[in-house]
KOLPAZA-253428 format. One record per residue (C-alpha): x, y, z. Coordinates in steps of 0.5 Angstrom, whole numbers, plus 2048, in hexadecimal, padded with zeros to 3 digits. Example, Ala and Ser with C-alpha at 12.3 -4.5 7.8 and 13.67 -1.06 7.14 Angstrom:
8197F7810;81B7FE80E;
end
This chain:
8287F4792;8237EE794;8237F079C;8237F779A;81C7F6797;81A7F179C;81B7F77A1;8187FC79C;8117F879C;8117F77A4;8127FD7A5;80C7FF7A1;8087F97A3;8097FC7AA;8078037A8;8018007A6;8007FB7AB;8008027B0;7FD8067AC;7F68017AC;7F78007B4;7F68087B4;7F08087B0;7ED8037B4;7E78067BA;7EB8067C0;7E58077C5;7E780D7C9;7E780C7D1;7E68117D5;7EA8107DD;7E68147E2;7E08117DE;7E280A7E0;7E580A7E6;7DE80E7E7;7DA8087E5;7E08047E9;7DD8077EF;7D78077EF;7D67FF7ED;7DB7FF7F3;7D68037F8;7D07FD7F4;7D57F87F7;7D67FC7FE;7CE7FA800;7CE7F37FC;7CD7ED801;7CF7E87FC;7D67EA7FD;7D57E6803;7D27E1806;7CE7E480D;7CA7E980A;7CE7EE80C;7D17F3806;7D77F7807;7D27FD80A;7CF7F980F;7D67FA814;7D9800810;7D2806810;7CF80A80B;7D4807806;7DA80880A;7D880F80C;7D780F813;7DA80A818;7D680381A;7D87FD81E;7DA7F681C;7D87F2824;7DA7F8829;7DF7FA823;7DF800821;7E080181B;7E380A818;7E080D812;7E480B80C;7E881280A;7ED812804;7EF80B806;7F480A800;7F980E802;7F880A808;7FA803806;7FE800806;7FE7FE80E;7FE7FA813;7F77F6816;7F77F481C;7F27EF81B;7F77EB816;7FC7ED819;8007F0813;8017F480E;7FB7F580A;7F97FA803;7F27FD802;7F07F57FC;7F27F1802;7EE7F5807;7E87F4803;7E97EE802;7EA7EC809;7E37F080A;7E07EB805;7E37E5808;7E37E780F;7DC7E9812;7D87E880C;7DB7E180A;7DC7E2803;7E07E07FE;7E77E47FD;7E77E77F6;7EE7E77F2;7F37EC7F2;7F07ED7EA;7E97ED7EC;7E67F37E9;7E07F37EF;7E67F47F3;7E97F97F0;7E27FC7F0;7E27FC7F8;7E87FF7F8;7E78057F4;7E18067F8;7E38057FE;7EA80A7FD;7E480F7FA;7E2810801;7E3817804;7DF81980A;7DD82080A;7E182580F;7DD826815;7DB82F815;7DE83281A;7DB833820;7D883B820;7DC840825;7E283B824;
end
């Protein structure tokens, strides 16, 4: 009889126990608006040469914030384009496989000789989210073709 109401109280006392979570402001979140602001800190960080040390932003070698192609020395560098689905791949320039936070980070360390940011770094994450973001407008086709 003694277990049964010890039972009979923690059941209730976790019914009450939920009942007061729920009741509790949850603020609501909203996805699309995050990954929004996500991306546009990401595009702040894109053009911030205090990522580095040289000067230099992400947008020096990578025009028009990823939109058009640049030059790295006599490196040509492509536009950016729908370049999650691209990653993870192999970089010759590290001689391995790499994924889109790694390629960051080697551009941070690279020419712009910063410091890496962790895996966890939300700054990271933010430049990601930007740079997958990018998608080049398809070129209108030629008239009479």
């Amino acid at each position: 009889m003694k277990t049964l109401v010890i039972l009979v109280s923690v059941f209730f006392f976790s019914l009450a126990f939920a009942a007061a979570l729920a009741q509790q402001q949850m603020p609501e979140i909203n996805p699309k608006a995050e990954l929004l602001r996500s991306i546009e800190h990401g595009k702040l960080l894109f053009n911030d040469p205090k990522l580095g040390t040289t000067g230099k932003s992400c947008n020096d070698c990578h025009v028009e914030g990823g939109t058009k192609d640049g030059q790295m020395g006599k490196m040509t560098i492509k536009a950016f384009d729908n370049l999650a689905p691209k990653y993870p791949k192999y970089f010759m320039m590290s001689n391995r496989v790499v994924t889109l936070d790694q390629m960051v980070n080697w551009c941070i360390i690279t020419p712009m000789k910063g410091t890496v940011l962790a895996w966890d770094d939300q700054g990271l994450a933010d430049l990601v989210a930007y740079t997958a973001s990018i998608k080049v407008p398809a070129k209108a086709p030629e008239k009479g073709k």
